[in-house]
C-alpha positions, 0 to 999 in steps of 0.5 A: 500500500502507497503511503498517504498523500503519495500522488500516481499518475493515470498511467501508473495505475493503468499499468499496475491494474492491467498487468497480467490481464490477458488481452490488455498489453497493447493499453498497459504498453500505451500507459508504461511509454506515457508513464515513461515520457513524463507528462509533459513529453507524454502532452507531445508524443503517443506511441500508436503501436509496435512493429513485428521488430519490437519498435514502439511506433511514436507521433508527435507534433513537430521536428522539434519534439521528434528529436527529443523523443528520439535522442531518449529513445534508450531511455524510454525504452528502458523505462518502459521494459522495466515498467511492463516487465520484461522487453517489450520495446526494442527501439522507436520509430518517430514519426511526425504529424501534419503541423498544425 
């Protein structure tokens, strides 16, 4: 149990209730990158899905937010392994949106 006043993120409750539930990786993986990126990058970039390679496919808004996604793509993928539990994420593939 979490000592009182202690404040979780969405994300991490997300991950921590669909852990082992059969069927809900691909919504506890969503929940482990936003958790992974913090909130405000997790605000900039979403990870859509996962190649068949193991590469979390990630869309942000501008070149700008894609650089920095991409220069903590170890990072990242190493906060969302230890979060899920075993390797999930063997990379990112960044992509871009239509700029608004």
């Amino acid at each position: 149990m979490k000592p009182r006043g202690h404040r979780r993120t969405l994300a991490s409750t997300l991950v921590d209730t669909l852990a082992g539930i059969p069927g809900a990786e691909p919504v506890a993986l969503r929940a482990a990158f936003a958790e992974a990126c913090g909130p405000r990058l997790a605000r900039e970039a979403s990870m859509r899905g996962v190649t068949r390679e193991g590469r979390l496919l990630v869309v942000v808004r501008t070149q700008a937010w894609a650089a920095q996604v991409t220069a903590l793509a170890g990072a990242l993928c190493e906060r969302v392994n230890a979060r899920m539990g075993h390797t999930v994420a063997r990379g990112l593939d960044v992509h871009v949106t239509a700029e608004r």
